[in-house]
C-alpha positions in Angstrom: 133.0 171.0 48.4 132.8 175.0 47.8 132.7 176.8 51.1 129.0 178.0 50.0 127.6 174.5 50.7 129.8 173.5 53.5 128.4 176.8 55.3 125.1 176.4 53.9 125.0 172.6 55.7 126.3 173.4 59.1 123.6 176.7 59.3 121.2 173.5 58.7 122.5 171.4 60.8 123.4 173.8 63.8 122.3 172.6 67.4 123.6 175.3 69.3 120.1 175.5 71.3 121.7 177.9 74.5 119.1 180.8 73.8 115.6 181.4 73.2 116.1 182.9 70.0 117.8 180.2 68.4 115.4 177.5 69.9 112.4 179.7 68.4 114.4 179.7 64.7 115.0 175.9 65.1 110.7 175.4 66.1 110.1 177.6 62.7 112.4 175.7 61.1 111.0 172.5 62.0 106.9 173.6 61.3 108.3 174.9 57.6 109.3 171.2 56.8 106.6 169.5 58.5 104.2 172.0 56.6 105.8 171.1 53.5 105.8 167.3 54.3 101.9 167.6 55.0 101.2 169.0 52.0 103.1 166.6 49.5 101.6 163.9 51.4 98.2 165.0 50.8 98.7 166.2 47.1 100.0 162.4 46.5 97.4 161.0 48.3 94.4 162.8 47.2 95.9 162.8 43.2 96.2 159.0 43.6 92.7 158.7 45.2 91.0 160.7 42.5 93.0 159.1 39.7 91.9 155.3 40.8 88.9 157.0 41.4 88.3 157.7 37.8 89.7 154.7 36.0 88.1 152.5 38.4 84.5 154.7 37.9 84.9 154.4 33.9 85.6 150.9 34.2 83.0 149.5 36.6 80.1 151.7 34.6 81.4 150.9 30.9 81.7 147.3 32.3 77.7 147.6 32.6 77.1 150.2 30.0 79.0 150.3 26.9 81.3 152.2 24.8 78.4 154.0 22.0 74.7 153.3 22.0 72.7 153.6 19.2 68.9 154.8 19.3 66.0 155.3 17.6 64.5 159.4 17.6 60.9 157.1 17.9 62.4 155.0 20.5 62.1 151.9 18.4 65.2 150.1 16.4 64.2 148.0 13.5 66.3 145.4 11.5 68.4 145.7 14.5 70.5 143.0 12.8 71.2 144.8 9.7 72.7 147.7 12.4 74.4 145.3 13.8 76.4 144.1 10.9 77.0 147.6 9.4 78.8 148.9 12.6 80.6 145.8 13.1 82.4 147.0 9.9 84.1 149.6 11.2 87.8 148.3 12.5 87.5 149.7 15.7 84.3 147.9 16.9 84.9 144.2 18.5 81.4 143.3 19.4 77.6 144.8 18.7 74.9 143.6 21.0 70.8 144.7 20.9 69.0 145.5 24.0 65.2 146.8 25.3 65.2 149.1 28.2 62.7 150.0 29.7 61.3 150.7 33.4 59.4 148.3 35.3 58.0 147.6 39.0 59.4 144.4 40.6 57.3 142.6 43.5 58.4 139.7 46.0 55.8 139.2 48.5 55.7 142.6 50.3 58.6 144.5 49.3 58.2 146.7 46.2 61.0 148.4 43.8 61.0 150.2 40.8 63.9 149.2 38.8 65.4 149.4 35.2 64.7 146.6 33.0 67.3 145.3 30.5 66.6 142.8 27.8 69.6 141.3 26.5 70.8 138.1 24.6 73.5 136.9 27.1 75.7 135.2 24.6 76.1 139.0 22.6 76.2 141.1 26.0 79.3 139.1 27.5 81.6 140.5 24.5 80.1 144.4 25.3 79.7 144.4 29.0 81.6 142.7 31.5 78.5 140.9 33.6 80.2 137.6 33.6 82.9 138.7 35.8 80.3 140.2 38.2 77.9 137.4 38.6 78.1 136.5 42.1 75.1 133.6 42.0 74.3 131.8 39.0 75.3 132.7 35.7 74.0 134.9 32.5 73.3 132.5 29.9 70.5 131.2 32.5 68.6 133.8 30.9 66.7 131.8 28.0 63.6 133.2 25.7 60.6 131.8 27.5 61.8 130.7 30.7 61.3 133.9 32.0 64.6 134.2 33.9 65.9 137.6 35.6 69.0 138.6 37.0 68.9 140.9 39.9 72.0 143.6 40.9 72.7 142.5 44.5 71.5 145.5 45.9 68.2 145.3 44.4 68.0 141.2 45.6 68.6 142.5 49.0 65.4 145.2 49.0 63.2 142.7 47.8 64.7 139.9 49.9 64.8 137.2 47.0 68.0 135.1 46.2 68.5 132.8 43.2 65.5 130.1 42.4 62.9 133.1 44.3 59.7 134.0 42.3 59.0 137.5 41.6 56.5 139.7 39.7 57.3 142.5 37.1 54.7 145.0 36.2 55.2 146.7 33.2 53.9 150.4 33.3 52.5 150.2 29.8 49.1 148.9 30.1 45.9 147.5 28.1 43.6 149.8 28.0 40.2 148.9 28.5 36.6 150.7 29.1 36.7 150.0 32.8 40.4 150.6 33.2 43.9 150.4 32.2 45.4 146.5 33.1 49.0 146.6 33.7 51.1 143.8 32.0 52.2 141.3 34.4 54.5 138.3 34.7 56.1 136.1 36.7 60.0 135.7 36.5 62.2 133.2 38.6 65.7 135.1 39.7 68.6 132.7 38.1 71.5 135.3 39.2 72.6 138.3 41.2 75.8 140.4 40.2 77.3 143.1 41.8 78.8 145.2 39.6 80.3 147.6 42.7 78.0 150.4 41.6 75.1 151.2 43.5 73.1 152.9 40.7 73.1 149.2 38.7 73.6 146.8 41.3 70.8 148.6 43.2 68.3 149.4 40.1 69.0 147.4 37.5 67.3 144.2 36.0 68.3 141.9 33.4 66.0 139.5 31.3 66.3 137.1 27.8 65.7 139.7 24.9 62.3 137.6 23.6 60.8 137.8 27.1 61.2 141.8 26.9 59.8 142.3 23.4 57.0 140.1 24.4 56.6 141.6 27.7 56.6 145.5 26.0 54.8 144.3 22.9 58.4 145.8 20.7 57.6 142.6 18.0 61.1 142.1 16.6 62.1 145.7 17.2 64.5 146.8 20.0 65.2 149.9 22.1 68.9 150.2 20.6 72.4 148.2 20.1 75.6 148.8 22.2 79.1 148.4 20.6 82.5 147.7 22.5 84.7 149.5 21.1 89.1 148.2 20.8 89.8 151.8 22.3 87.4 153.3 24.6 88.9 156.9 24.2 88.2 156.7 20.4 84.7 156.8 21.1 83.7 160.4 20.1 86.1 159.8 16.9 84.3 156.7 15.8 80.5 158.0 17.0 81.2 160.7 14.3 82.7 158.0 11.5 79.7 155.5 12.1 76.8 158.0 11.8 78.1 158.4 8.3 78.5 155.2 7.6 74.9 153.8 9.1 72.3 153.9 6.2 69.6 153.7 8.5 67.9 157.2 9.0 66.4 158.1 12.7 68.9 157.3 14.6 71.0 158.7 17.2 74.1 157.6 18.0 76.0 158.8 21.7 79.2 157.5 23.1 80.2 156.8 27.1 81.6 160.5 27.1 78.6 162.4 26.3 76.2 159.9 28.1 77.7 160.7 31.5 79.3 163.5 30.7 78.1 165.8 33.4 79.3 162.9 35.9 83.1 162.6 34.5 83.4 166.3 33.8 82.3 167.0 37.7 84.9 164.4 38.8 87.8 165.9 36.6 86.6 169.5 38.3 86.6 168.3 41.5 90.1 167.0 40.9 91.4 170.4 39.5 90.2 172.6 42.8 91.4 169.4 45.4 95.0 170.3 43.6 94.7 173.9 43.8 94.0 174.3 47.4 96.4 171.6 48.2 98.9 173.4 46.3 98.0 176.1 48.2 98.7 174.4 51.7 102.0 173.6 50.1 102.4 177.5 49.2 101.8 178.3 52.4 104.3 175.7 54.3 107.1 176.7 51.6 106.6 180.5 52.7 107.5 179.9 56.0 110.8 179.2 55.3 110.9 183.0 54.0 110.4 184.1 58.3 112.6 181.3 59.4 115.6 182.6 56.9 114.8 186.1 58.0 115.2 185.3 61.3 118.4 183.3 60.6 120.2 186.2 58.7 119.3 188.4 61.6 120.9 186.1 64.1 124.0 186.1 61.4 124.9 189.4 60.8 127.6 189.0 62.3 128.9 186.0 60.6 127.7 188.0 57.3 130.4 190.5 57.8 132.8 188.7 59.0 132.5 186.5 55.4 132.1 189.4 53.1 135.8 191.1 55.4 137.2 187.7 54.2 136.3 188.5 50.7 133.0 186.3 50.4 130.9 187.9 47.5 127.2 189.3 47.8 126.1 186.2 45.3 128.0 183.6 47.7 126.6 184.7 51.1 123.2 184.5 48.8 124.0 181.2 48.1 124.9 180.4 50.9 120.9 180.9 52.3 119.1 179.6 49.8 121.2 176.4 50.3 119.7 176.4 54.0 116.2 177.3 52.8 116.6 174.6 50.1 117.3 172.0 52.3 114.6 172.8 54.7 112.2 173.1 51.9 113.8 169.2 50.6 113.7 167.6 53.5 109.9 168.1 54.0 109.5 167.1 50.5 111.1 163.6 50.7 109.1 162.8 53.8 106.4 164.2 52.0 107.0 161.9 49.2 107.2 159.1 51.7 104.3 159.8 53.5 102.3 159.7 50.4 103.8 157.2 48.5 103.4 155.0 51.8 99.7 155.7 52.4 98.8 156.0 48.8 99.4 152.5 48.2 98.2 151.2 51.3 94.6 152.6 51.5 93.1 149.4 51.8 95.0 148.8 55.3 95.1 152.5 56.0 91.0 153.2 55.6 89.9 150.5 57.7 92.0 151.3 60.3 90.4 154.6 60.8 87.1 153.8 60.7 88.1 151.4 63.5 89.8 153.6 65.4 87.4 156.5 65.4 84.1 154.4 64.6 83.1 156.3 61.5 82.4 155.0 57.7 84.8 156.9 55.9 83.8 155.5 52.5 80.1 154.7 51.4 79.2 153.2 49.1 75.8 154.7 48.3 77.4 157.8 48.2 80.4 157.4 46.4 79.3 154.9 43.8 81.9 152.1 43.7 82.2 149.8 46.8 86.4 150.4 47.3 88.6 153.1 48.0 90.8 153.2 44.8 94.1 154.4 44.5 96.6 155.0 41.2 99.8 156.4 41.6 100.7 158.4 38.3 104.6 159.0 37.8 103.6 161.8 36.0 101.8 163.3 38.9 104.5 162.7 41.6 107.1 164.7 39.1 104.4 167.7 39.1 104.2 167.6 42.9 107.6 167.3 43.5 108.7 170.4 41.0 106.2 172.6 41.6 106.6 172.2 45.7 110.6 172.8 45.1 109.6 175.4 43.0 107.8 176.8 45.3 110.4 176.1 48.3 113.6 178.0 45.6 111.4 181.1 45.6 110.6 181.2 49.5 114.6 181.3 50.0 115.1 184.1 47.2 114.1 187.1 49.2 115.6 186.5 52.7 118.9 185.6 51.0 118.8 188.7 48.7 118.8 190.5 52.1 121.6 188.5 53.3 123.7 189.8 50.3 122.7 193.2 51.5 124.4 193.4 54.7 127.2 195.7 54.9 129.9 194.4 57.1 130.4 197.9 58.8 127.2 198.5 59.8 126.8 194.6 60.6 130.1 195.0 63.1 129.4 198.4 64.7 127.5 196.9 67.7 129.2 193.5 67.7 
């Protein structure tokens, strides 16, 4: 071992505690790595949140939504099955399926909701959307032309107070117009599911019936409001958006994949990611510069010792070695039990989360305000790595200046008091 470490060790692990001084260096010491531990823990914690946060997001709405739509400028697809089979031609597309959508008023006794409405053929929707796996009553292919069957997100069951086999009424807000007054178009529907999809914006206010019942409730004929397509690669979307509008010989139509449709949504979730990093960084900035005071303080104290290394021949660069060793293993030991920490809570949140709210009797995640129903969390290698090198980083250039200062010391000058 060269004398450097062995020196830069026992500094470390030194418990001479007699004096104040010393006892103050060792409290500095000790906030630096707990500083430093605080921060890594909540840079892995709040990196894995946000990045199960987004996968889980994407998932659960392209789960309801779909990879591209494809619309009408007049709102009206025709020969939606000659759309259909064109786009299905393109490798990357596994499944096409057409839809109406349009809004309508539900009613069950006295409760009232305004809701989308989504006509669908079930058998085509289960290959673009994944509402088979989020049925919690009944199932999707209960939805048959002319029965007049709906399926309600759970959210939306619960307002109205209906479960499966209640009646309900949807009012269409196109009307017929007459010379007394505008008639709304009404019907009857019988609920023969509820899914819950773990997003509040569709399990809350969003409706699904047979494609026939909505063309004959909306008077569309054999037109439809668009078709979705699930694509083998969601990322590819913008790519293959671009290579289908050339392909489709259809003219009006518009064609927009999951990226632009909720663009503003992801983009704000990918900035709020960026600033949580940088001011947790920050925190770890600030933790890592305290080693700078606490290895002033130590050279201080070791003048002495300094001069008495440099009289034996120890070189400027080794007694600066010899302090960044200390301030490095300050600044690594609050990493590791950083890295712990996180790594520990990260992938525990489900135990971790409800055991605050018990304790302090708060709701720490809502639903209704953060969209999905569960705290996600995704450790990333590739995030860990970044913590870890920029906080050491961080921690090498704390020890730089103290221990330049350290090589300063002139043994005569360091003695003359001693």
């Amino acid at each position: 071992m060269r004398y450097e470490l062995l020196i830069g060790l026992r500094y470390t692990r030194s418990r001479k505690r007699a004096q104040g001084r010393n006892r103050f260096i060792s409290f500095i010491s000790l906030v630096s790595m707990l500083g430093i531990a605080l921060g890594v823990t909540a840079l892995i914690v709040v990196l894995s949140v946000m990045n199960g946060f987004q996968e889980e997001l994407r998932n659960r709405t392209l789960g309801v939504a779909s990879h591209i739509e494809i619309e009408a400028m007049d709102g009206s697809v025709r020969a939606w099955q000659q759309l259909a089979e064109e786009t299905a031609q393109h490798p990357e597309v596994l499944a096409t399926a057409p839809y109406v959508q349009e809004q309508g008023m539900l009613i069950a006794g006295d409760a009232v909701q305004g809701t989308m409405v989504r006509g669908i053929l079930p058998v085509l929707e289960n290959q673009v959307a994944d509402f088979a796996q989020y049925m919690k009553s009944g199932e999707l292919d209960a939805l048959e032309g002319g029965r007049f069957g709906i399926v309600l997100g759970r959210d939306l069951a619960r307002s109205l107070r209906v479960q499966r086999g209640s009646k309900l009424t949807l009012v269409a807000p196109q009307g017929l117009v007459t010379p007394a007054m505008v008639m709304p178009r009404v019907r009857q529907f019988e609920v023969v599911g509820i899914f819950d999809a773990g997003q509040i914006q569709y399990d809350a206010g969003l409706a699904l019936i047979h494609l026939a019942d909505a063309q004959a409730l909306y008077r569309l004929g054999d037109d439809v409001s668009g078709v979705r397509l699930r694509l083998a690669d969601l990322f590819a979307a913008p790519r293959v958006a671009r290579e289908l509008a050339n392909m489709i010989s259809t003219p009006g139509l518009m064609l927009r994949d999951w990226t632009r449709i909720h663009a503003n949504f992801f983009r704000a979730v990918a900035l709020e990611k960026t600033m949580m990093n940088l001011i947790l960084f920050l925190i770890v900035g600030v933790a890592a510069f305290n080693i700078v005071s606490t290895l002033i303080m130590n050279v201080q104290e070791k003048y002495a010792d300094i001069a008495i290394l440099r009289t034996l021949g120890a070189s400027p660069a080794s007694i600066m070695v010899i302090f960044i060793i200390q301030g490095t293993i300050i600044g690594m030991v609050g990493i590791l039990a950083g890295l712990l920490a996180g790594l520990a809570v990260a992938n525990n949140l489900d135990i971790v989360i409800p055991a605050l709210e018990k304790i302090t009797g708060l709701t720490l995640w809502n639903k209704e305000i953060y969209y999905i129903s569960e705290l996600p969390s995704k450790v990333l290698l590739s995030d860990v790595v970044t913590i870890l090198s920029i906080s050491f980083v961080l921690t090498l250039l704390a020890t730089l200046y103290p221990s330049w200062r350290a090589a300063k010391v002139k043994p005569a000058e360091a003695l003359r008091y001693e």
